[in-house]
N, C-alpha and C positions, 0 to 999 in steps of 0.2 A: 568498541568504545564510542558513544554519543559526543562531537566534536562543535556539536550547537552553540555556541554560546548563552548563558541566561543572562536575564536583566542585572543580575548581581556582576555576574561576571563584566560585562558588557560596562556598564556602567564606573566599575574599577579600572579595568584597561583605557576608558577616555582621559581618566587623569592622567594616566603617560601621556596621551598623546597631547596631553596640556603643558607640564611641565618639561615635555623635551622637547619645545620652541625654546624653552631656558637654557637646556644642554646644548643645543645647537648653537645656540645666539653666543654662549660662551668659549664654542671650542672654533668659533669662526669669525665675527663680525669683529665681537669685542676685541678681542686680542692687536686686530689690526686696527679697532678706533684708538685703542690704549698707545697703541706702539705711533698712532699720530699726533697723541698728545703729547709724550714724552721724546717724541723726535722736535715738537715744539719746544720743549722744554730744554735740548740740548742734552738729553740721553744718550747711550750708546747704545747697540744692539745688543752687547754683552748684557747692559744693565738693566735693561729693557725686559728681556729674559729672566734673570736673576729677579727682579723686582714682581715681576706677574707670577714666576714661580712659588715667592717664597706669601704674596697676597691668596692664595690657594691653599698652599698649606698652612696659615694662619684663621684660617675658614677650619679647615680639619681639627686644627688645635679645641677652637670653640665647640664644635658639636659634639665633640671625643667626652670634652666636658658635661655639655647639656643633654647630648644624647640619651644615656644611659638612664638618666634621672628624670626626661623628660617621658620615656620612655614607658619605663616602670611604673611612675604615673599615670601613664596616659594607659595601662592594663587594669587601672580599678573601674570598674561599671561607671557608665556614663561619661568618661575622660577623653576617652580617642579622637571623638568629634571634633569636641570644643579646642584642644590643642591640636589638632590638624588644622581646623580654621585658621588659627591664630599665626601657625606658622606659612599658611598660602599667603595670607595677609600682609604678613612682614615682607615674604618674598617678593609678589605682584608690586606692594606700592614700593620697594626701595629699585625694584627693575625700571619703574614707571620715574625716579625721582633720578636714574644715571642719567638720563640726557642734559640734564640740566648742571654736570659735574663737566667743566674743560677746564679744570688744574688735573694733572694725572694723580696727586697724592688725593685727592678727594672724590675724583674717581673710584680709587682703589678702594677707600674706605667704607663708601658707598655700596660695591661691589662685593664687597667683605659680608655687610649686612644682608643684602638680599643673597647670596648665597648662603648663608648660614639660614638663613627662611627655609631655601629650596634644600637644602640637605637633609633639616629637620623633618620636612614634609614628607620625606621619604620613608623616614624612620616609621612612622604613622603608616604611611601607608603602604608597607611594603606587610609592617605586620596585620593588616586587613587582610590580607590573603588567606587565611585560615578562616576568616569569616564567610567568604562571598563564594569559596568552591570546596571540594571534599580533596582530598590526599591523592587521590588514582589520574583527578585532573589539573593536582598543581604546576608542572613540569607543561602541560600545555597552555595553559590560562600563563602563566609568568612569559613566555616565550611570545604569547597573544599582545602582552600589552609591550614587550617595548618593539618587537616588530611593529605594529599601529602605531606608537610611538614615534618609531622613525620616522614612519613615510608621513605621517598627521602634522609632523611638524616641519613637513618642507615646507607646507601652507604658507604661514606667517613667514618664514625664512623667505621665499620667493619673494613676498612683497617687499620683505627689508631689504634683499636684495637690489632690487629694482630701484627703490630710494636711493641707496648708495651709490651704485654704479652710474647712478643715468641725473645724482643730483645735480649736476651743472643744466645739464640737459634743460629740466625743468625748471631751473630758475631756486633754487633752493642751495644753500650753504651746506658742506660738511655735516657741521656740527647740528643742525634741525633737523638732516634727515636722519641721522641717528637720535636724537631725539625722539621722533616719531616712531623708529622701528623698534626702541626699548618700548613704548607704550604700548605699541601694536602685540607686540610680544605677551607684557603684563596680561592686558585682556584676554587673547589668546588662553591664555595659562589661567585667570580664575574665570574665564565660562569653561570650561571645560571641567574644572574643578567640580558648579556648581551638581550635576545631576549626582556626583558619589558623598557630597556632601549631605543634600536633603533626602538621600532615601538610606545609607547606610544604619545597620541595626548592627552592634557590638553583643556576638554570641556568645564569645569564652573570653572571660572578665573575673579579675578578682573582686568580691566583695569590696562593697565601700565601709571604712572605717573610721572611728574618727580621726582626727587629725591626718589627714591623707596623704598629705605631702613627706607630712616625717615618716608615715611607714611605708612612704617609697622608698626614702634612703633606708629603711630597714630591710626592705626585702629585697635591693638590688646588693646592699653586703651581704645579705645569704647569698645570693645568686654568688657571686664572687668567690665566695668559700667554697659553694658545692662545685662552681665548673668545674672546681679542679678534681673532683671525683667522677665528672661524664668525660673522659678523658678525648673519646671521640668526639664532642660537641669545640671541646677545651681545641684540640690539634685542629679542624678542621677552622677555626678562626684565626687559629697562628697561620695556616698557609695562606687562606685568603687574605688575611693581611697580604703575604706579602705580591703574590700575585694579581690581585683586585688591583694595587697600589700600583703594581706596573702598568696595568691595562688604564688604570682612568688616568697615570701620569701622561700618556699618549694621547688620550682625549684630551686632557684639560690644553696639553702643551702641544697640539698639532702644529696647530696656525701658526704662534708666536713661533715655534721653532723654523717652519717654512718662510716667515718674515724676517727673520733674524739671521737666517743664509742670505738673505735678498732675494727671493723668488717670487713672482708676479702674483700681486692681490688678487687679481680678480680669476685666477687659475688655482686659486689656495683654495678658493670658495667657491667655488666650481667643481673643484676634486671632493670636496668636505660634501657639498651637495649628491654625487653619485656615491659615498659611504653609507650616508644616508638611507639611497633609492636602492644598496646593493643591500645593506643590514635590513630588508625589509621583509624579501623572500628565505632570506638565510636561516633569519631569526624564526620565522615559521618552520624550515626546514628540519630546525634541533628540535622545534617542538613536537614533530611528527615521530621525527627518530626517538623520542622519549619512551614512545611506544613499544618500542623494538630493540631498542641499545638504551644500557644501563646508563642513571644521572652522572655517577661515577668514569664510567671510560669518556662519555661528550664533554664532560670537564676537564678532562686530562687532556685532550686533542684540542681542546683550545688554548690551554696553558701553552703546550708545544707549539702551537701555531704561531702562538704571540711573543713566545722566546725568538723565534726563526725570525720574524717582524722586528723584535727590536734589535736582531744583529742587522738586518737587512739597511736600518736606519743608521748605522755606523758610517753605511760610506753613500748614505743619500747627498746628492749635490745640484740634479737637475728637477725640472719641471717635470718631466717625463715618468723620474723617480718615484716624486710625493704622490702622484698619481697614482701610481702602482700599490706605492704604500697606504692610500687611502682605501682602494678597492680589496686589499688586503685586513685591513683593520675591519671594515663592513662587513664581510664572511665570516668573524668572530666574533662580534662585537656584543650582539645581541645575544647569542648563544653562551657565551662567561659570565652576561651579567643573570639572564634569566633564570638557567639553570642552576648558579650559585646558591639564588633566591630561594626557588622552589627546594630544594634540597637543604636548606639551613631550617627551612620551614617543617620539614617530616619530622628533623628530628630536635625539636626543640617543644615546649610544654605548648600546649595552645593556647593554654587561659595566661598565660606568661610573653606571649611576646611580640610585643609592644619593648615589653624589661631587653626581651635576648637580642631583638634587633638593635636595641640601644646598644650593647656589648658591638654586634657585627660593624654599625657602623663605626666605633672607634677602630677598627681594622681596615678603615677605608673607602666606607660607600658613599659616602656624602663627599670624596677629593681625593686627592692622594699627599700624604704629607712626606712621606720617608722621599715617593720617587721625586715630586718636582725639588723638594729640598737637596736630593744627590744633582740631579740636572743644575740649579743653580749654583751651588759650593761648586763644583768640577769644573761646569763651563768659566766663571771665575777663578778659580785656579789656575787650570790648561789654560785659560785664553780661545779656546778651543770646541765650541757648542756642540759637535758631533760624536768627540769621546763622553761630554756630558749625558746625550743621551742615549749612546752606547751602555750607557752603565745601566740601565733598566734592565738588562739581560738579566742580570744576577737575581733582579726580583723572583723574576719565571722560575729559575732555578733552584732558589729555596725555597718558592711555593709549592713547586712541583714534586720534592723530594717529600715535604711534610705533610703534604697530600696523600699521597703513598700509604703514609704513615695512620693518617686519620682515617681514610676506609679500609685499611688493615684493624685497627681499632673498631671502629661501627659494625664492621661484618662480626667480631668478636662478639660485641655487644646484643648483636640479634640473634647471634645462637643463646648468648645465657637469656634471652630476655623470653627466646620459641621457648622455655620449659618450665612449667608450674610444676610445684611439689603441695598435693591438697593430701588431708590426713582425712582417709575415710573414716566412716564412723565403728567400721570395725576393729580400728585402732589400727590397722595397714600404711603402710605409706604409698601413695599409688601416684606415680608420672606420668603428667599427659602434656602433649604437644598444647600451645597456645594455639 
C-alpha cells in the first residue's frame, strides 16, 4: 500500500494541524486563564468547574442544532467551501477577540462563540475526506491529520506558553500576554487553513436546486427517517455518542479538573504539552496497524483503554498522577478520534456527508454535552470533583456494549449487501458475488 501522501491529502491534514492550537489552547491555557478570572471574581473551585463545564456543553447544544442543517447544506454543489470559510472565520476572529474579555461571564460567552466556529469547521471538514483520498486509504490519512495535528500545534502552544510563564519576566501583565497568545493562536489556525481552502474541489455533491436551503431541511428529514432503517449507521452513532462524549469530556476538562484539585499550573501544561508530543507517534501507530488490524477491534481497545483511564481518574490527587494520566490519554487519543472518523466515513453515502457528519457531531464531536454536564451536576452535588469525574466510566461502558452491537450489525449488512440477484435473459435467476 503506497503511504506517500498527495497534495490533497497533505493539504487536508494542515488544517488539523491549524485548528488543534485551538484544541490545545482550550484544554490547557484557557481553563487556567478562566479559573483567574473567576478566582478574581470570588468563585469557588467547585463553581469554577461547574461553570466551564456546563459553557462547553452549551457549545454542544448549538451545533447539535446547526450542525445537521448546516451540514446537509453544505453537501449541495459548490456549499462546502463557502461555509467552511465562514465557520474558520467566526472561529479565528472571536479566538482573536477573548483577550480582550477579563469579566469571566464574557469570557464564557466569547468562548461559547468561537467554539461553535471551531466545531462547525469540523463538521465541513471532517466530511472532505471522501473527497481528498479513496476508502483503502481513509483509516491512514485520518490518523495522518490529527497525529500532525498534535505535534503542529505544540508550535503556537510553546510560544503561548512562554508569554505566560515568563510574563512578569518580560515586563508584561497577565491579562496582555494572554491577549497575545489568543491572537497568536487565531493566525496560527486560519494560515494553516488557507492552502485547503484555495485548492479544495467538492467531488460528491448533491445537485443544486432551487431554493437550497429548504431542501436541506427536506433531505436531512429523510436522512432522519431512513437512519432508522441503516440500522448499523443508526447503532454506531448511538455508541459514539456515548463514548466520543467521554473521551472529549477528558479533553475539554483536563486542566480545569487538575486546577480545581489545586495542582501546580505550570506542571498541568507541562503534562498537557508531553500528551500532545506522546499522541503524535501513537496516532501514526493506529494508522499503520489499520493495515493489519481491523477499524473495528482498534476502536474497541481504545474504548477499553479510556474506560481503565477514567476509573484511574477516581483517585487521581498528585502531580505525579495527572502526569500519568496525561501520558495515558496521548496513547489513545488520536487513535479514537481518527479511526472513529475514517470508519463513519466507509459507511455512510459519499455525495451525502457533509448531511451524515451533521448527524455524528450532534453525538459529540464538536464537545461533550452529556460527559461535562454529569461532571458538573455530581461534582455539585457530592461537593466532591473526583466522583464527578469518576462518572465518565459509565460513558466507556455503554459505548462499548452498543458498539458490539453496531459491527455485529454492519458485518450483517456486508453479507446482504456481497450478493446481487441479476435476472438473465434466459429468464433464470442467477447469484453472483458483488
Amino acid at each position: 500500500m503506497k503511504e506517500k501522501l498527495t497534495g490533497k491529502e497533505s493539504r487536508w491534514i494542515l488544517y488539523d494541524v491549524g485548528n488543534s492550537a485551538f484544541t490545545l489552547l482550550i484544554s490547557t491555557i484557557m481553563p487556567i486563564y478562566f479559573n483567574y478570572l473567576a478566582g478574581n471574581a470570588g468563585l469557588s473551585s467547585v463553581d469554577y468547574l461547574a461553570y466551564w463545564g456546563y459553557a462547553a456543553s452549551v457549545c454542544t447544544i448549538i451545533v447539535a442544532i446547526l450542525g445537521p442543517v448546516c451540514g446537509t447544506l453544505a453537501d449541495t454543489k459548490g456549499f462546502k467551501k463557502p461555509v467552511f470559510l465562514t465557520s474558520i472565520l467566526i472561529g479565528t476572529i472571536s479566538c482573536a477577540v477573548l483577550g480582550a474579555m477579563v469579566q469571566w461571564l464574557a469570557f464564557l460567552i466569547v468562548f461559547v462563540i468561537a467554539k461553535v466556529g471551531f466545531s462547525s469547521s469540523l463538521v465541513f471538514y471532517d466530511s472532505m475526506l471522501v473527497d481528498v483520498t479513496d476508502e483503502k486509504r481513509m483509516d491512514y490519512v485520518s490518523t495522518q491529520g490529527y497525529a500532525w495535528g498534535y505535534i503542529g500545534s505544540c508550535v503556537p502552544f510553546a510560544a503561548c506558553l512562554v508569554l505566560v510563564l515568563c510574563a512578569d519576566k518580560i515586563g508584561i501583565s497577565m491579562e496582555l500576554a494572554m491577549g497575545i497568545s489568543f491572537v497568536i493562536v487565531a493566525l496560527w489556525w486560519l494560515g494553516m487553513s488557507i492552502p485547503l481552502i484555495k485548492q479544495y474541489e467538492q467531488k460528491h455533491y448533491v445537485e443544486k436546486q432551487p431554493h437550497a436551503v429548504r431542501q436541506s431541511f427536506v433531505r436531512l428529514g429523510s436522512t432522519f427517517k431512513n437512519i432508522r432503517k441503516e440500522k448499523h449507521v443508526f447503532m454506531f452513532l448511538l455508541a459514539f455518542f456515548f463514548y466520543i462524549d467521554g473521551v472529549y469530556t477528558i479533553i475539554d476538562m483536563a486542566t480545569a479538573y487538575g486546577s480545581a484539585l489545586g495542582l501546580d499550573s505550570t506542571g498541568l501544561l507541562l503534562a498537557l504539552l508531553v500528551t500532545q508530543i506522546v499522541a503524535f507517534p501513537c496516532a501514526i501507530l493506529f494508522g499503520h496497524l489499520s493495515y493489519k488490524v481491523s477499524t473495528e477491534k482498534l476502536i474497541t481497545v481504545c474504548i477499553c483503554a479510556y474506560l481503565g483511564i477514567a476509573i484511574f481518574a477516581i483517585f487521581l490527587r498528585t502531580q505525579l498522577q495527572f502526569w500519568i494520566l496525561a501520558i495515558l490519554v496521548g496513547m489513545f487519543q488520536g487513535g479514537i478520534q481518527a479511526l472513529s472518523r475514517s470508519y463513519f466515513t466507509k459507511i455512510i453515502p459519499e455525495e451525502r456527508s457533509g448531511e451524515y457528519f451533521g448527524l455524528m457531531d450532534i453525538c459529540g464531536k464538536g464537545a461533550s454535552f452529556v460527559g461535562t454536564t454529569i461532571v458538573s451536576v455530581i461534582s455539585q452535588i457530592t461537593g466532591n470533583i473526583n466522583i464527578g469525574v469518576g462518572m465518565i466510566a459509565i460513558l466507556f461502558c455503554i459505548g462499548a456494549v452498543i458498539f458490539f452491537k453496531s459491527v455485529s450489525m454492519a458485518k450483517k449488512q456486508k453479507c446482504a449487501d456481497g450478493v446481487n440477484i441479476k435476472s438473465a435473459d434466459t429468464g433464470k435467476v442467477e447469484i453472483t458475488a458483488v
